[in-house]
N, CA, C and O atoms as CSV, one atom per row, in Angstrom:
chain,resi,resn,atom,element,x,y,z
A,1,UNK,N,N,32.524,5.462,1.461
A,1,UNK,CA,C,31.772,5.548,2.691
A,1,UNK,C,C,32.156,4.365,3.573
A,1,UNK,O,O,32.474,3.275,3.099
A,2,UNK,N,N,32.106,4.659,5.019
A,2,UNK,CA,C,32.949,3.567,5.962
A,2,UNK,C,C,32.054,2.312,6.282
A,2,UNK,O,O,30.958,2.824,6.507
A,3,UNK,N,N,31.920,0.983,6.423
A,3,UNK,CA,C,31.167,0.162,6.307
A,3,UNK,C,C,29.666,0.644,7.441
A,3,UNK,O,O,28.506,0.739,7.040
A,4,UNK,N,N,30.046,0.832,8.585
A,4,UNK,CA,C,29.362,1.348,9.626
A,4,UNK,C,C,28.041,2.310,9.342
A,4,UNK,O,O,26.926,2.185,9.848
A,5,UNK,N,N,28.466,3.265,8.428
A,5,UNK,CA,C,27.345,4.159,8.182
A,5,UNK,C,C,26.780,3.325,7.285
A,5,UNK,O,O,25.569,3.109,7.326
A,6,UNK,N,N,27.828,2.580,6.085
A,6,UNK,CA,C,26.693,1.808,5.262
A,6,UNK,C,C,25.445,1.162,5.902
A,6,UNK,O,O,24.286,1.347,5.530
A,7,UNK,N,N,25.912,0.258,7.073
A,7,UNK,CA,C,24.998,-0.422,7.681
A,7,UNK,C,C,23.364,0.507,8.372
A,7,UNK,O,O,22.178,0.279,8.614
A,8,UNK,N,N,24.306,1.530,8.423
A,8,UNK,CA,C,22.982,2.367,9.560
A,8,UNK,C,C,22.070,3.185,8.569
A,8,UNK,O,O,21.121,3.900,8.894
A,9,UNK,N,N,22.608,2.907,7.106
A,9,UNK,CA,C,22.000,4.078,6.341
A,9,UNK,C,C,20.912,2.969,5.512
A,9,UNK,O,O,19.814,3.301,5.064
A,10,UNK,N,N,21.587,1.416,5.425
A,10,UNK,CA,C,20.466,0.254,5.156
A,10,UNK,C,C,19.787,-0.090,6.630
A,10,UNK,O,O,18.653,-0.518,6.413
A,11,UNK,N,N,19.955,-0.070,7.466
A,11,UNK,CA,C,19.189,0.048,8.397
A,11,UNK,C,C,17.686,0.749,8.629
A,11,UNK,O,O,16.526,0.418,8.874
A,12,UNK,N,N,18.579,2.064,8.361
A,12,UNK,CA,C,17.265,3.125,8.411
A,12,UNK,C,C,16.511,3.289,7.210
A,12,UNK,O,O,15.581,4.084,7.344
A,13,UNK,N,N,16.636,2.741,5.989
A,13,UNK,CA,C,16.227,2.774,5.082
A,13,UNK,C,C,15.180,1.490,5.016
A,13,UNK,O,O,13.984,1.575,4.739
A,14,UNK,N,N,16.038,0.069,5.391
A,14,UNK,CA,C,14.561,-0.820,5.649
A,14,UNK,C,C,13.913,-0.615,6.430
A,14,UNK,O,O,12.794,-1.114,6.312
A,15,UNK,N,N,14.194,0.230,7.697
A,15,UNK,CA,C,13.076,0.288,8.687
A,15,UNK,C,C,12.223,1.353,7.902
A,15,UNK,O,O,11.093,0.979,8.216
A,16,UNK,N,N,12.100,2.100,7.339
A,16,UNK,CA,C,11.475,3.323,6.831
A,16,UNK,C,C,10.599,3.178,5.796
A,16,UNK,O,O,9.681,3.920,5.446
A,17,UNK,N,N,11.216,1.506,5.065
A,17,UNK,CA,C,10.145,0.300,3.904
A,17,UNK,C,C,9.422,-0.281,4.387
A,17,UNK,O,O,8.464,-0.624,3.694
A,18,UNK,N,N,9.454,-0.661,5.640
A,18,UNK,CA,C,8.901,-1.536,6.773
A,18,UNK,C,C,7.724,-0.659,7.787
A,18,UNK,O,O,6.660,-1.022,8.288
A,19,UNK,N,N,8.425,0.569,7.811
A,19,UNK,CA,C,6.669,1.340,8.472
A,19,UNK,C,C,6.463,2.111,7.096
A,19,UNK,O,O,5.962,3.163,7.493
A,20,UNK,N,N,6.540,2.192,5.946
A,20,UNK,CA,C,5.534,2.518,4.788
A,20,UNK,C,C,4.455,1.441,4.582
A,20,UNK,O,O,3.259,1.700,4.449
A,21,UNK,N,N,4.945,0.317,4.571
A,21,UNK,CA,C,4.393,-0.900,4.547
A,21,UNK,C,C,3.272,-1.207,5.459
A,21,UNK,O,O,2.148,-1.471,5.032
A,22,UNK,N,N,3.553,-1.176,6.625
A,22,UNK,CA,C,2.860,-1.176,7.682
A,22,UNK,C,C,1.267,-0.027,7.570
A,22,UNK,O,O,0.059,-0.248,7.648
A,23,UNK,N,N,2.034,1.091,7.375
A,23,UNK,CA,C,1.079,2.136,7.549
A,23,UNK,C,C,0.351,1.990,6.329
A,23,UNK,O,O,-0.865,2.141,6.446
A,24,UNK,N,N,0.778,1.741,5.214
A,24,UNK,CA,C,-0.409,1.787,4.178
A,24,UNK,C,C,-1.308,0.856,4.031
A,24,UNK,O,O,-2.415,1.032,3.522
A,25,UNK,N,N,-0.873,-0.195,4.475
A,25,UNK,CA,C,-1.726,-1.663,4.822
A,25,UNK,C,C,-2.817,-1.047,5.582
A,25,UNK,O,O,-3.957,-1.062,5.119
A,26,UNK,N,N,-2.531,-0.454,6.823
A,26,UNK,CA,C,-3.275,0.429,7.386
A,26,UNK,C,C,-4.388,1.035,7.210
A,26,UNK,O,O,-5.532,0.849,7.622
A,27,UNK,N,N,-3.779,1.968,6.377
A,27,UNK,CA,C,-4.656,3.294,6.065
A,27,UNK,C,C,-5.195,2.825,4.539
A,27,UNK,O,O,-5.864,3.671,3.944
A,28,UNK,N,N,-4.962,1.582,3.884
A,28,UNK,CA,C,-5.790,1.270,3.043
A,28,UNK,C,C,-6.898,0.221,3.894
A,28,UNK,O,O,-7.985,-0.009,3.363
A,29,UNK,N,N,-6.770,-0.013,4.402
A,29,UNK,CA,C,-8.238,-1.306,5.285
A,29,UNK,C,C,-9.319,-0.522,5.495
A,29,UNK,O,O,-10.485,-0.825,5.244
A,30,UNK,N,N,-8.733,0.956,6.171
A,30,UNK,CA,C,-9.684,1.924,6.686
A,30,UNK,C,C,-10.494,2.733,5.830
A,30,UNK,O,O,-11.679,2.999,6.030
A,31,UNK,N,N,-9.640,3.195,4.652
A,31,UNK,CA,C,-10.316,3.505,3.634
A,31,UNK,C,C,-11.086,2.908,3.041
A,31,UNK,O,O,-12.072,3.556,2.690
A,32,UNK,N,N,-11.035,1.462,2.650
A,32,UNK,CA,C,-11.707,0.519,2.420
A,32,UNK,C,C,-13.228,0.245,3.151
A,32,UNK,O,O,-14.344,0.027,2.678
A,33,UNK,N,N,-12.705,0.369,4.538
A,33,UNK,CA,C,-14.121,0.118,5.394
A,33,UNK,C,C,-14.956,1.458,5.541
A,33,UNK,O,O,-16.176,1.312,5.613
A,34,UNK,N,N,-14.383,2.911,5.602
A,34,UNK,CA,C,-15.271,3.552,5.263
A,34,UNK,C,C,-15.916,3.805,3.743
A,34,UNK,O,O,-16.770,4.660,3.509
A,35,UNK,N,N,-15.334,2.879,2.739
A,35,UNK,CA,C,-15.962,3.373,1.480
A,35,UNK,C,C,-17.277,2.629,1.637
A,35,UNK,O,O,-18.303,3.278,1.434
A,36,UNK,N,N,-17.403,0.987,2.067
A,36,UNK,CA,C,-18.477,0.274,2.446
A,36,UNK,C,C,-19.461,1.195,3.589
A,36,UNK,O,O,-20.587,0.789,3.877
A,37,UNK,N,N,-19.164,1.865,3.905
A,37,UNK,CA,C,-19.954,2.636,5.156
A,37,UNK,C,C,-20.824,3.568,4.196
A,37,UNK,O,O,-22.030,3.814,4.218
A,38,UNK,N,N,-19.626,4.083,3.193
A,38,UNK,CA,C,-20.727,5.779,2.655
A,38,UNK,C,C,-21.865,4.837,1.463
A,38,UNK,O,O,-22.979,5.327,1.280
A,39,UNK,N,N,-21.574,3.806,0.882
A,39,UNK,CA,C,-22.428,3.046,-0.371
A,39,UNK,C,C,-23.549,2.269,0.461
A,39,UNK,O,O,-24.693,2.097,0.040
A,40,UNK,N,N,-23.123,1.867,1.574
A,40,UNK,CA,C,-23.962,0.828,2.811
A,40,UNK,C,C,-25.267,1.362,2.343
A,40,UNK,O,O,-25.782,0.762,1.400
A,41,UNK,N,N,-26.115,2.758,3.018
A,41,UNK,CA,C,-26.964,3.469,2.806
A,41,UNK,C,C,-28.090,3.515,0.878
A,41,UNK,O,O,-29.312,3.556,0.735
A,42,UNK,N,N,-27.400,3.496,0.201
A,42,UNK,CA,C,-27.601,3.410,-0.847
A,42,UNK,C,C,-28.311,2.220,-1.497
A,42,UNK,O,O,-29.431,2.236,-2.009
A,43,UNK,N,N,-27.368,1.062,-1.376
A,43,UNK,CA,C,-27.717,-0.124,-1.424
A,43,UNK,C,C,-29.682,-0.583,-1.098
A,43,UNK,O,O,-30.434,-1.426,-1.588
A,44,UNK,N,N,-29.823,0.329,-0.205
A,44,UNK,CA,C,-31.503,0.137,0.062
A,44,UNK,C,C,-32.197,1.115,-0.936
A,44,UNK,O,O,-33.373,1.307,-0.626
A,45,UNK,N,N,-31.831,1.714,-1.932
A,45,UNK,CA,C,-32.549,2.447,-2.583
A,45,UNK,C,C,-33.349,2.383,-3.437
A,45,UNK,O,O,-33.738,3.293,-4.169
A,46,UNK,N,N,-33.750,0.997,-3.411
A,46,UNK,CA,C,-34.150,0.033,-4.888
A,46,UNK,C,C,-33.573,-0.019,-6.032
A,46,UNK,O,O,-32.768,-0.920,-6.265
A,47,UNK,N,N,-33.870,0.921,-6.940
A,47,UNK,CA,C,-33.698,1.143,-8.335
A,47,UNK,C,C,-32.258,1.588,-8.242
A,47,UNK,O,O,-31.564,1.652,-9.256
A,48,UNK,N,N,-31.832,1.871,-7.141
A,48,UNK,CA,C,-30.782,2.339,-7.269
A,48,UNK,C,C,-29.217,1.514,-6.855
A,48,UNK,O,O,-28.033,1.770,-7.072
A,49,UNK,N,N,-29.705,0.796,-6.398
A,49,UNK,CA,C,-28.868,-0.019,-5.604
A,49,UNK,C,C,-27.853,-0.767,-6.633
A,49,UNK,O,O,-26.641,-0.806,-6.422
A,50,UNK,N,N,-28.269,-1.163,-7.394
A,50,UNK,CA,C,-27.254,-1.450,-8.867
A,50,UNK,C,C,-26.310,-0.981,-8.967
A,50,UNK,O,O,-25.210,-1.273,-8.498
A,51,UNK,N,N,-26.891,0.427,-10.088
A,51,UNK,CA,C,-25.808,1.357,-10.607
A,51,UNK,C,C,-24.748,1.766,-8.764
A,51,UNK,O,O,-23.533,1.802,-8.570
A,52,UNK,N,N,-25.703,1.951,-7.968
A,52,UNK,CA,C,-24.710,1.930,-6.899
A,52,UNK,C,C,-23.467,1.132,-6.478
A,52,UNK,O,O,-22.423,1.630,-6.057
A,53,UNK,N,N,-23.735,-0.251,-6.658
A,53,UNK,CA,C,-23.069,-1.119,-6.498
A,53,UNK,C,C,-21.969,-0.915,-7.174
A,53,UNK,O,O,-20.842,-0.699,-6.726
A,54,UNK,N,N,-22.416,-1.008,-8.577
A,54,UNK,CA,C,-21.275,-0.706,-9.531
A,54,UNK,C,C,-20.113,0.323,-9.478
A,54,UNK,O,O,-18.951,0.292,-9.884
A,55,UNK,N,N,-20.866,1.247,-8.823
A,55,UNK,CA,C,-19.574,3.094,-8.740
A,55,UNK,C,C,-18.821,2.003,-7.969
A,55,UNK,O,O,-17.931,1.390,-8.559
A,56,UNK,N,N,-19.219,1.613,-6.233
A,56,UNK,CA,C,-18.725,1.014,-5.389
A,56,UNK,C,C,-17.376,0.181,-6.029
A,56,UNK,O,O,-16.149,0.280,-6.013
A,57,UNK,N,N,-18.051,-0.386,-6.396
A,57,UNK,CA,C,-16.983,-2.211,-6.877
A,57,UNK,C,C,-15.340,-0.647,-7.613
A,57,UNK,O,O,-14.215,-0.455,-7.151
A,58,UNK,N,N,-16.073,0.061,-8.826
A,58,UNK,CA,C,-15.102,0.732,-9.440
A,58,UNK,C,C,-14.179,1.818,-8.388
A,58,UNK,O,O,-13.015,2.143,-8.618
A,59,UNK,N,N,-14.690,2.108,-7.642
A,59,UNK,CA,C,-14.082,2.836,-6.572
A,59,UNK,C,C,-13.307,2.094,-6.008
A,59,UNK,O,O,-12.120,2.409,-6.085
A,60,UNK,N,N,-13.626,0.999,-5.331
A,60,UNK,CA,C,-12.783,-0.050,-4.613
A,60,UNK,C,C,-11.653,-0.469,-5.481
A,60,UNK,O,O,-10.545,-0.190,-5.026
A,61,UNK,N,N,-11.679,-1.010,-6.504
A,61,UNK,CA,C,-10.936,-1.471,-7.457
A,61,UNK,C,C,-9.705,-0.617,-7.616
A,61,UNK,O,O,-8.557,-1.060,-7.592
A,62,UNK,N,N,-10.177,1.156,-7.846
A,62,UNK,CA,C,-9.069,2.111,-7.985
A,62,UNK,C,C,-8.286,1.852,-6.686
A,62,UNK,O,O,-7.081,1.611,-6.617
A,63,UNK,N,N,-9.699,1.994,-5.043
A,63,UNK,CA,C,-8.351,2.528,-4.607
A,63,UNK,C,C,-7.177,1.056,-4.086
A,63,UNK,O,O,-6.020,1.084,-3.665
A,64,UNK,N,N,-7.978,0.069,-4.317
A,64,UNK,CA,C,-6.827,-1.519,-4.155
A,64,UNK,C,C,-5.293,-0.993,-5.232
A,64,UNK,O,O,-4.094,-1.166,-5.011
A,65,UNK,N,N,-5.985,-0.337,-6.369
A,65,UNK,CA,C,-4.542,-0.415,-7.061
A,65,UNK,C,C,-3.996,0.249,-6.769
A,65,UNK,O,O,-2.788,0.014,-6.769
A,66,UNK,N,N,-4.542,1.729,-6.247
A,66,UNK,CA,C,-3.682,3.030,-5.799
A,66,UNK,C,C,-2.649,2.355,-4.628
A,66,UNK,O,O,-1.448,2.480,-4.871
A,67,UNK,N,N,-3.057,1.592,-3.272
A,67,UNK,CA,C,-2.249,1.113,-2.690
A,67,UNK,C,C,-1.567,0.159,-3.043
A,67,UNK,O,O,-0.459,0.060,-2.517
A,68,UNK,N,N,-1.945,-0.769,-3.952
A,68,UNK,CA,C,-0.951,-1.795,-3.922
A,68,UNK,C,C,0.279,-1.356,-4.796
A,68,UNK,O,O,1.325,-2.005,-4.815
A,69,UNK,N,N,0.079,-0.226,-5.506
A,69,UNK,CA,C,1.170,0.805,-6.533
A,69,UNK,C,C,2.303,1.157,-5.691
A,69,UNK,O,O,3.506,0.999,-5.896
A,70,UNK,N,N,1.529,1.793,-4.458
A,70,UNK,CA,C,2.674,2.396,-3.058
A,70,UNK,C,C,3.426,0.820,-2.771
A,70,UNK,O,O,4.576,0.676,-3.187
A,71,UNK,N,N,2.806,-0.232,-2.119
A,71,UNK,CA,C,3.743,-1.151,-2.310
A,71,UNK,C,C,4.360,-1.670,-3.179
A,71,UNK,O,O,5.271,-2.489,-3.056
A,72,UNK,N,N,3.966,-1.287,-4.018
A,72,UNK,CA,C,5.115,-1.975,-5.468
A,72,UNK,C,C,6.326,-0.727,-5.021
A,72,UNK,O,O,7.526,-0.960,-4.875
A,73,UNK,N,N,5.846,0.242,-4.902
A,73,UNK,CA,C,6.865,1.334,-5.218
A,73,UNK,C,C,8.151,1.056,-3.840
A,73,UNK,O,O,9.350,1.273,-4.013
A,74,UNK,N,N,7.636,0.621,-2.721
A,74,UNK,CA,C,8.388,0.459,-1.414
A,74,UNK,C,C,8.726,-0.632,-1.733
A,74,UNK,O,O,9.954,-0.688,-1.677
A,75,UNK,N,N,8.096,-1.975,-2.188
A,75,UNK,CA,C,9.325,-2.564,-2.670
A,75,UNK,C,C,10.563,-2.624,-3.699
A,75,UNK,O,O,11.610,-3.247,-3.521
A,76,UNK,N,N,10.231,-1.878,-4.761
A,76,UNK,CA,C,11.185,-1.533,-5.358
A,76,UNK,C,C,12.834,-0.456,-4.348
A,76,UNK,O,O,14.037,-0.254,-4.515
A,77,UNK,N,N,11.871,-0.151,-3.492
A,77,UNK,CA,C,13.382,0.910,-3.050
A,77,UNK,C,C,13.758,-0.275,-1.891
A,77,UNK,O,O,14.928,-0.372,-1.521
A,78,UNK,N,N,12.576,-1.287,-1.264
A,78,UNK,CA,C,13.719,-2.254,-0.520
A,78,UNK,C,C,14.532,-2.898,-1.081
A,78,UNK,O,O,15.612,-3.076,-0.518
A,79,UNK,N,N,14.230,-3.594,-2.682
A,79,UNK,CA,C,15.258,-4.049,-3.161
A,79,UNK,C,C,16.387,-2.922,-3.349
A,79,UNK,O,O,17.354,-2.934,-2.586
A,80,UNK,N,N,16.292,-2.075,-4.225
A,80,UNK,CA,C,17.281,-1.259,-4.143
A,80,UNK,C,C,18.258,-0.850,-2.682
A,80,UNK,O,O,19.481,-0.944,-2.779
A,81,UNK,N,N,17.962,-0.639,-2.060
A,81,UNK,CA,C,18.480,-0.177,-0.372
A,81,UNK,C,C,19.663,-1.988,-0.045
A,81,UNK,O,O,20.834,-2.066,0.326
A,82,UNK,N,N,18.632,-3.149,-0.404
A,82,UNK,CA,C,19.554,-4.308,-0.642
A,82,UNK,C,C,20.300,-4.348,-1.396
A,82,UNK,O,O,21.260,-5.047,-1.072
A,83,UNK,N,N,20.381,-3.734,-2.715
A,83,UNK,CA,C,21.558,-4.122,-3.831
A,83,UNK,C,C,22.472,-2.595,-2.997
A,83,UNK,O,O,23.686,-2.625,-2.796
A,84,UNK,N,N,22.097,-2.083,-2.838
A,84,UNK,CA,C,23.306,-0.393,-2.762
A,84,UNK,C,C,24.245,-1.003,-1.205
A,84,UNK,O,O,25.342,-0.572,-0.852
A,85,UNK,N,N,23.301,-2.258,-0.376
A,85,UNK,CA,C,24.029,-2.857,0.612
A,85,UNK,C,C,24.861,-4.103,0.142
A,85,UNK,O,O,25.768,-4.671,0.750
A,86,UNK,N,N,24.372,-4.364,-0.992
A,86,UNK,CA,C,25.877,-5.533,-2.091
A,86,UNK,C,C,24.978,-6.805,-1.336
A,86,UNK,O,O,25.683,-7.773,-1.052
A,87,UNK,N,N,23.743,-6.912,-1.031
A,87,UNK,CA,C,22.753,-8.193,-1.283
A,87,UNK,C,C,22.307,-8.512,-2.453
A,87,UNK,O,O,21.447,-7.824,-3.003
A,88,UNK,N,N,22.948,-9.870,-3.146
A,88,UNK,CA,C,22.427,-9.993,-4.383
A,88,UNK,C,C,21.393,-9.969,-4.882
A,88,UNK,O,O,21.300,-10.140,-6.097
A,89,UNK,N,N,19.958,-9.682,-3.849
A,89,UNK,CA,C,19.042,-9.932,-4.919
A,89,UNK,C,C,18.524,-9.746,-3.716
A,89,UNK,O,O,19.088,-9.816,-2.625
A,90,UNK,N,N,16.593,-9.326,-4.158
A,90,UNK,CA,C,15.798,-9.095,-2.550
A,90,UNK,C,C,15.073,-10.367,-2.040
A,90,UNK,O,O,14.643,-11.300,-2.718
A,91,UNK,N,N,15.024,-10.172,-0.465
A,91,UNK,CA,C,14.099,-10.975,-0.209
A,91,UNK,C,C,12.610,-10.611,-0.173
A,91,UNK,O,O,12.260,-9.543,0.329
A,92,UNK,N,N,11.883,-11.318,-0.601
A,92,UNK,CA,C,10.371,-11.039,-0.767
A,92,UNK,C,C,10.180,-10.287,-2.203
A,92,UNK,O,O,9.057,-9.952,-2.580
């Protein structure tokens, strides 16, 4: 393959790691702030407000790992997209 496309094909490939990145940062904050929105209500329930808390915290917890999994996973293909461009090793 001719150096040129190499470049445009790591090009488009970090830009494409770079708005996954972006957008899931994103769309995990939001998810985040509406999960505090639907438990908010609850929290006043007295007796209930505990065990509530608790689903909460475990819900949150999943979905922190569910996204931070997608970024593990986008960084793994930025490094890769760097080594298939003959960069020894990634940055970040």
């Amino acid at each position: 393959m001719e150096a040129e496309t190499l470049r445009q094909l790591r090009g488009a490939a970090e830009l494409a790691t770079d708005a996954v990145g972006a957008a899931v940062g994103a769309i995990a904050e939001a998810h985040l702030a509406i999960v505090g929105q639907v438990y908010a209500p609850f929290g006043l329930l007295g007796p209930l407000a505990a065990p509530v808390r608790g689903i909460e915290h475990i819900q949150t917890a999943i979905t922190r790992g569910v996204y931070q999994s997608i970024l593990g996973v986008n960084a793994l293909v930025a490094c890769a997209v760097a080594a298939l461009g003959g960069e020894a090793r990634c940055s970040d």
